[in-house]
Backbone as CSV, one residue per row, in Angstrom:
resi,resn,N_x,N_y,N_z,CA_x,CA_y,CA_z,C_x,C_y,C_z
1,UNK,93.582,113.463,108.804,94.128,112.595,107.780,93.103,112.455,106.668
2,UNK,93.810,112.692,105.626,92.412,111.926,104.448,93.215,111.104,103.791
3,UNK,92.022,110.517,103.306,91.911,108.772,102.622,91.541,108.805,101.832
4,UNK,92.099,108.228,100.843,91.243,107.934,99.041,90.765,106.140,98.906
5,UNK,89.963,106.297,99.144,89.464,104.397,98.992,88.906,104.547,97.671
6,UNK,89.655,103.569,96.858,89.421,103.068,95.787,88.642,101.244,95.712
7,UNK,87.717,101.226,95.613,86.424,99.835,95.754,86.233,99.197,94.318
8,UNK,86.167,98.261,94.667,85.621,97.139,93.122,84.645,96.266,93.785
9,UNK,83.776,97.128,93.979,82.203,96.619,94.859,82.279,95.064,94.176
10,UNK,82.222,94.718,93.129,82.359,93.824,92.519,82.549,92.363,92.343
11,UNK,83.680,92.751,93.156,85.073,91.668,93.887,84.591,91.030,95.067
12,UNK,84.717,89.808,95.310,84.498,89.352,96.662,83.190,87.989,96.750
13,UNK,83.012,88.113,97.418,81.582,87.746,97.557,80.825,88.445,99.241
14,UNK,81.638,89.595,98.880,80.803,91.017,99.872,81.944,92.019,100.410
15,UNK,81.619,92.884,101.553,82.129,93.872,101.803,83.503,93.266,102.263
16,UNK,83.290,92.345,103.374,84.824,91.869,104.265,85.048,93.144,105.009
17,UNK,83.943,93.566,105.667,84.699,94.198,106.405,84.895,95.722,105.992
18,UNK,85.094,96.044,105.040,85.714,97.565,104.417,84.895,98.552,105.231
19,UNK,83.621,98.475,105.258,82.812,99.677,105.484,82.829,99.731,106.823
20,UNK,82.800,98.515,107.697,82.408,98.565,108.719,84.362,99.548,109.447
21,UNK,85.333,99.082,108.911,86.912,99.691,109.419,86.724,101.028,108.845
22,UNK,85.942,101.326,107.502,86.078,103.210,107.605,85.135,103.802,107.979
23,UNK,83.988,103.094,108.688,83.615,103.908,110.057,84.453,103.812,110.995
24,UNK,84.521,103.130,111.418,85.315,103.400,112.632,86.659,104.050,112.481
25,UNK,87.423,104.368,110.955,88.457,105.213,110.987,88.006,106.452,110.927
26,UNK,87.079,106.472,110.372,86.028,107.996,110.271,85.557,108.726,111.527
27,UNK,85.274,107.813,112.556,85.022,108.529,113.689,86.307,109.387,114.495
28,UNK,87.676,108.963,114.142,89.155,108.915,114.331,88.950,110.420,113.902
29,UNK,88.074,111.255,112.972,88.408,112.504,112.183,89.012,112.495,110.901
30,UNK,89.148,111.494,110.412,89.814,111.002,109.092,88.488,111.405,108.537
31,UNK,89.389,112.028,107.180,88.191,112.564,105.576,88.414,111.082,104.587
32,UNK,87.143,110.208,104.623,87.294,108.977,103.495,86.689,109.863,102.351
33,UNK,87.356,109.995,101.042,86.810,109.870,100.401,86.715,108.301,99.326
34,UNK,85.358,108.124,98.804,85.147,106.630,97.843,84.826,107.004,96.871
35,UNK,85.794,106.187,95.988,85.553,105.706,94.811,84.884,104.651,94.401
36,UNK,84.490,104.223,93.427,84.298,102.705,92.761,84.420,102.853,91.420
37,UNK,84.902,101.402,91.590,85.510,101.272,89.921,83.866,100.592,89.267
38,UNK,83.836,101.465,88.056,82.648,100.899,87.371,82.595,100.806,86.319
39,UNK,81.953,100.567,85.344,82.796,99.961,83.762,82.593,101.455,83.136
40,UNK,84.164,101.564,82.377,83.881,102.773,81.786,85.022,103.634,82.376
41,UNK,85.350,103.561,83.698,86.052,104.101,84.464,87.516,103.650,84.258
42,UNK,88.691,104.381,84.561,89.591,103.556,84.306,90.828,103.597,85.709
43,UNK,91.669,103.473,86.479,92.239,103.224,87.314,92.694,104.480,87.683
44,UNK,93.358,105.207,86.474,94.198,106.093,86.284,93.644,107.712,86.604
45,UNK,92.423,107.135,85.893,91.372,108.451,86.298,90.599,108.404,87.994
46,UNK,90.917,107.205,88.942,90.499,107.091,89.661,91.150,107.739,91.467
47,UNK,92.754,107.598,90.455,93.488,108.283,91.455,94.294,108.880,90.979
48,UNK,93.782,110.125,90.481,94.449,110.745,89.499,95.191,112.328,90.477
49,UNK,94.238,112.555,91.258,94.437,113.104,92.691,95.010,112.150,93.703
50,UNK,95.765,111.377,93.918,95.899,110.745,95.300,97.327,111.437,96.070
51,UNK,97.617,112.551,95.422,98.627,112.829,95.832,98.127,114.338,97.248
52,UNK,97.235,114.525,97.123,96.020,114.851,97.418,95.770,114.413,99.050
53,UNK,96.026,113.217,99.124,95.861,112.191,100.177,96.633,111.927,101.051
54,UNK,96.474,111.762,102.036,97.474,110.837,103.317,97.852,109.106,103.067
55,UNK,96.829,108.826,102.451,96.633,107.378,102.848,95.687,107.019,101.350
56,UNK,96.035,105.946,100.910,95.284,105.735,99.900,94.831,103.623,99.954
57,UNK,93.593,103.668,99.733,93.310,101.890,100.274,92.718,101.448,98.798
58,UNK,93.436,100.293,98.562,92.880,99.511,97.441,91.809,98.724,97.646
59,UNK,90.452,98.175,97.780,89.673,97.177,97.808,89.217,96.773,97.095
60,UNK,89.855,95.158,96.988,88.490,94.854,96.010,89.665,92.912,95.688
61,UNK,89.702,92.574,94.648,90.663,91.376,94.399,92.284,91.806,94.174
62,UNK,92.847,90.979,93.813,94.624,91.030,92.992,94.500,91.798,92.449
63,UNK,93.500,91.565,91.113,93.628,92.723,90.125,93.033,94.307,90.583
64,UNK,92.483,94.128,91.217,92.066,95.826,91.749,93.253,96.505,92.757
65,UNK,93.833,95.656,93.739,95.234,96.294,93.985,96.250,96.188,93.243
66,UNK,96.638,95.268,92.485,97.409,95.592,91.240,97.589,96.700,90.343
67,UNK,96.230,96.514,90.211,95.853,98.240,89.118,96.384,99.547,89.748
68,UNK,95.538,99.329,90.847,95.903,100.622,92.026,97.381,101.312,91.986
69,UNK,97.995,99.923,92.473,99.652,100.000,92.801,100.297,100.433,91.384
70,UNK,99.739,100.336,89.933,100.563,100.587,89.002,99.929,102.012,88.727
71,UNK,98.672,102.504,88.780,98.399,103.907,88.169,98.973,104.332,89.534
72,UNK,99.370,104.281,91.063,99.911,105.134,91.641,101.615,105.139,91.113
């Protein structure tokens, strides 16, 4: 299976968790690939390939799965 994780390191006030669930999906044989959104970057260009993908994960606040859900 591959994975497109899209991150807004940003967001939060820490991981919650993210890194520690795609190790352990990673050991499964799943391909993560990561992104992060960083200024300059724009949503669209971020999953511009996700079709590419099995599985695609938004992290980060509202507005970072929001974004996600509209450039997919």
């Amino acid at each position: 299976m591959r994975i497109l994780a899209i991150v807004n390191a940003r967001a939060g006030l820490g991981d919650a968790g993210l890194y520690e669930f795609l190790r352990v999906v990673g050991t499964t044989g799943a391909e993560i690939t990561l992104r992060f959104m960083v200024p300059g970057s724009t949503t669209k260009e971020l999953v511009r390939d996700a079709d590419e993908f099995d599985r695609v994960i938004a992290a980060g606040g509202d507005g970072t799965v929001s974004s996600v859900c509209y450039a997919l």
